[in-house]
C-alpha positions, 0 to 999 in steps of 0.5 A: 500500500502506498502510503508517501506521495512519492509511492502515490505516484509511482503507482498511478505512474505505472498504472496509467502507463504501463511498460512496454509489452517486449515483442512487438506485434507488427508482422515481420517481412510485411508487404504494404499497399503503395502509399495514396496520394493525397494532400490534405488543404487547410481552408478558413471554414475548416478552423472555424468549424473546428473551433465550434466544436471546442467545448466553453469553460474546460481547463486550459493547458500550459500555454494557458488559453482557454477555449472560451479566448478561441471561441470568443475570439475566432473572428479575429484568430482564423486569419492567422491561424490558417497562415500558421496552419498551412504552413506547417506541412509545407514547411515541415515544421512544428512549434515545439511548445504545442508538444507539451502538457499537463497529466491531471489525475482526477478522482472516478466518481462513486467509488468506494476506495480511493486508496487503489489506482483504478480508482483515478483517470488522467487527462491531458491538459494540451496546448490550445492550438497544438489541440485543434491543429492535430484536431484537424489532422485527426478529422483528416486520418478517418476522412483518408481511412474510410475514402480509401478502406484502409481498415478493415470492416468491423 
């Protein structure tokens, strides 16, 4: 039983991440399909879309901007984001402060022992536009998967 916040830790930790298992599952001396050839065009509407889907008043990340800043302030921000967002595959850059974030661990609800670590979950706390960035090529990974049957039927 951990009884310190060092030993907490340590078992949520290991907990919530696991070491890796030690032989991998991807098949040797695999045959892959050839690459498709698709580009992906980041426009206006796409931002803006995205950003009503940010949900007001939830915890900001490191950087400290909230969704209700991007909400409120959209008409101002979409320019500037679409600027920054299409040059980010055309240039093969990525700002690197985007990659950080906060674990949170918050308590599960109605449980009736807190002292075990399947009673917390973390969350990640990202950085604003580091979010709805990889939101987007999110949105477009399931577009390319169902455009082109890239997994199997389930």
């Amino acid at each position: 039983e951990a009884r310190t916040n060092a030993e907490k830790s340590e078992t949520l930790a290991w907990s919530f991440f696991p070491p890796k298992p030690a032989t991998s599952s991807v098949p040797t001396n695999h045959t892959y399909p050839p690459p498709i050839n698709y580009t992906s065009t980041v426009t206006r509407e796409w931002i803006t879309r995205m950003i009503g889907k940010l949900k007001l008043y939830k915890a900001a990340g490191p950087d400290e901007i909230s969704n209700s800043v991007l909400i409120n302030c959209s008409d101002t921000l979409v320019d500037y984001l679409y600027f920054i967002f299409s040059a980010i595959p055309r240039l093969n850059a990525y700002y690197d402060g985007w990659l950080e974030w906060i674990t949170a661990v918050l308590r599960k609800v109605r449980r009736s022992r807190y002292d075990l670590a399947k009673s917390f979950r973390p969350i990640a706390l990202l950085c604003m536009f580091g979010k709805l960035f990889t939101g987007m090529l999110a949105e477009d990974v399931v577009f390319v998967c169902e455009k082109y049957e890239l997994l199997p039927a389930t």
